[in-house]
Structures are given as structure tokens and as C-alpha cells.
Backbone as a printed PyTorch tensor [residue, N CA C, xyz], in Angstrom:
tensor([[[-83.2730, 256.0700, 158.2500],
         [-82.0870, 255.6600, 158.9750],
         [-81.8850, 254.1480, 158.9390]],

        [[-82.9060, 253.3850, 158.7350],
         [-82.7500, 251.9000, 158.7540],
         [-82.2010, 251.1830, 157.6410]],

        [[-81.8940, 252.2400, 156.2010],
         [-81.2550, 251.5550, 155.1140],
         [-79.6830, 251.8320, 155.0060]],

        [[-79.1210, 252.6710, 156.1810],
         [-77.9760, 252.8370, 156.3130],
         [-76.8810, 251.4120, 156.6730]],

        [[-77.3640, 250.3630, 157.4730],
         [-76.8290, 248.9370, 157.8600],
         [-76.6860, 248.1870, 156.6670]],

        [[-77.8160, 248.0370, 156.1500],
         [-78.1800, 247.3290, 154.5210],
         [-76.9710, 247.9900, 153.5440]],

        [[-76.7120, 249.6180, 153.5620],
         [-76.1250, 250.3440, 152.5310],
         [-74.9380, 249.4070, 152.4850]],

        [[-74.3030, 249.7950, 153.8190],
         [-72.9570, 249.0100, 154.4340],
         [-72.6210, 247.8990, 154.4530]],

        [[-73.5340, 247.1340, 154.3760],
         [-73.3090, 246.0600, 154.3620],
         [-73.1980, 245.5430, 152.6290]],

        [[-73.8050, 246.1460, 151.9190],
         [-73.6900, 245.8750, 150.6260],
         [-72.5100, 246.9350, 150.1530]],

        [[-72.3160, 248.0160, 150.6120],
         [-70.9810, 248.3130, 150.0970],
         [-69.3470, 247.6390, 150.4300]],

        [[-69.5120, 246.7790, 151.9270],
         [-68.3140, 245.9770, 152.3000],
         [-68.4390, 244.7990, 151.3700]],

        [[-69.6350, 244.1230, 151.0050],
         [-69.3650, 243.2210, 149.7730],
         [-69.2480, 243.2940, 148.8770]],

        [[-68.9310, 244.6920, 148.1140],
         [-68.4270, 244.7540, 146.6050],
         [-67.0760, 244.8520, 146.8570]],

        [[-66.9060, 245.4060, 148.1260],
         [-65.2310, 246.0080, 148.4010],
         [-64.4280, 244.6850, 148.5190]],

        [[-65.0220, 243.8880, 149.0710],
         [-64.2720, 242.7710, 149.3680],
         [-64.4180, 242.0190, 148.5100]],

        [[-65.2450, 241.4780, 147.3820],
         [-65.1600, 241.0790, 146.0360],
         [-64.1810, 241.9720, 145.3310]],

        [[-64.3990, 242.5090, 144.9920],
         [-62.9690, 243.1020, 144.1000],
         [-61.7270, 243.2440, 144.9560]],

        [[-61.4330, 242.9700, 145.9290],
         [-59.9760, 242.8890, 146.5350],
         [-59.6090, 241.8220, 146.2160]],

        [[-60.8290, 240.8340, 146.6000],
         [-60.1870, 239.2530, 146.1950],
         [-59.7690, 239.0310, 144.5190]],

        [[-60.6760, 239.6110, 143.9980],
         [-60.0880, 239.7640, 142.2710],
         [-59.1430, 239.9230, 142.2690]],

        [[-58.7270, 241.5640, 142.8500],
         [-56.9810, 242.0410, 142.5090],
         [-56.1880, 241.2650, 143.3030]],

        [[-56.5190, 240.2890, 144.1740],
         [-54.9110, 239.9430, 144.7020],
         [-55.1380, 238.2600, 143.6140]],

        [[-56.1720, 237.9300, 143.1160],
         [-56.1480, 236.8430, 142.6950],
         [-55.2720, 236.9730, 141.0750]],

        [[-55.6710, 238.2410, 140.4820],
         [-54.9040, 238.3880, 139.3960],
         [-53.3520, 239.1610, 139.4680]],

        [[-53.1060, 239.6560, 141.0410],
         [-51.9670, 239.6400, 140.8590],
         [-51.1350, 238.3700, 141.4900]],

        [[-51.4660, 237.5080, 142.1810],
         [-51.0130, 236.5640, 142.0360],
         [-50.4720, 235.6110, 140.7030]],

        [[-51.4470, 236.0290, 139.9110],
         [-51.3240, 234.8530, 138.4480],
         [-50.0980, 235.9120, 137.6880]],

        [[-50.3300, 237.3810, 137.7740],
         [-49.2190, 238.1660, 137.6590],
         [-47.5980, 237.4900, 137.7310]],

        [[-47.5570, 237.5420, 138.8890],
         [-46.4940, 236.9720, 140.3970],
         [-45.4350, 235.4710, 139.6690]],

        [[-46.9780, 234.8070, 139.5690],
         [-46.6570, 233.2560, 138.9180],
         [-45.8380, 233.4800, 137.4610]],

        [[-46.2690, 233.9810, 136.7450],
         [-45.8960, 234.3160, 134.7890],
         [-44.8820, 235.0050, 135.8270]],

        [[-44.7590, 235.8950, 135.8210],
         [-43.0520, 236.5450, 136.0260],
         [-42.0830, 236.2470, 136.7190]],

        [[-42.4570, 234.6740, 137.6190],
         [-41.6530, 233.8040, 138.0710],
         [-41.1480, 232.8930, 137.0340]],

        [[-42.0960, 232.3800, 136.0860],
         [-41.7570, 230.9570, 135.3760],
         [-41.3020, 232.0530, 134.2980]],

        [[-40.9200, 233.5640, 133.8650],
         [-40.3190, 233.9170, 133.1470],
         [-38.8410, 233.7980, 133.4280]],

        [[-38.2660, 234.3430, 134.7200],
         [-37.2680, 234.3740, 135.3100],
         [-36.7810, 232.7950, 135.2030]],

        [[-37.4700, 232.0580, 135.1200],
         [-37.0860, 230.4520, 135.5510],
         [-36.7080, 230.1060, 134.2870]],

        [[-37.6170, 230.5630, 133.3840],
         [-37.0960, 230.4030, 131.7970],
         [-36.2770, 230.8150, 131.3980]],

        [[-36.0620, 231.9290, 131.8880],
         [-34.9580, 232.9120, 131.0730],
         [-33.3740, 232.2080, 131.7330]],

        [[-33.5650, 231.4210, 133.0450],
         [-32.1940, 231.1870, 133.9640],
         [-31.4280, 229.9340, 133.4110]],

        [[-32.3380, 229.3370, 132.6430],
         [-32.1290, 228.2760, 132.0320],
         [-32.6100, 226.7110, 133.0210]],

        [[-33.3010, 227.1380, 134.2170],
         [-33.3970, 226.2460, 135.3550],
         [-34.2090, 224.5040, 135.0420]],

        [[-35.3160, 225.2020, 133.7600],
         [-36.2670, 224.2360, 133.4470],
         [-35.5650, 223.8290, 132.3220]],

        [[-34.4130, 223.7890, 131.7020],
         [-33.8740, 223.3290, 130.3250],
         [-33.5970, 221.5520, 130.7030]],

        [[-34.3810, 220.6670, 129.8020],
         [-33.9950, 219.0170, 130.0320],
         [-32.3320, 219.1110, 129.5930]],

        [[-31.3540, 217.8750, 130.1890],
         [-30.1660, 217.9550, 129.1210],
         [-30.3310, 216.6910, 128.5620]]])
């Protein structure tokens, strides 16, 4: 019964390592399909 705390506790830190992954790569997601839209609007064009 005493490796059940340990289990948990090492299963909330993989869980929460890989959440931070996925919101970190959908952020960079987020970013590229902003500066696409920005590209495509013509917003960043020098005249």
C-alpha cells in the first residue's frame, strides 16, 4: 500500500509534462497560422 503515493505522484508528473508540451506546441501552431494570415493580408508588405 505504501507505493501507491509514489505511483501518483509519478503518474501526475508525466501528465503534467506532456500537457505542457501540447499547449507549448500548440501555441507555436497558433503563432505560424497567425503570421500566415498576416502574410497572406498583405499587413507586413514594406512600400
Amino acid at each position: 500500500m505504501s507505493k501507491k503515493p509514489g505511483l501518483s505522484l509519478v503518474l501526475a508528473t508525466i501528465i503534467s509534462l506532456s500537457a505542457c508540451n501540447t499547449v507549448n506546441g500548440a501555441g507555436k501552431d497558433l503563432k505560424s497560422a497567425g503570421s500566415a494570415v498576416s502574410d497572406a493580408s498583405g499587413e507586413n508588405k514594406k512600400r
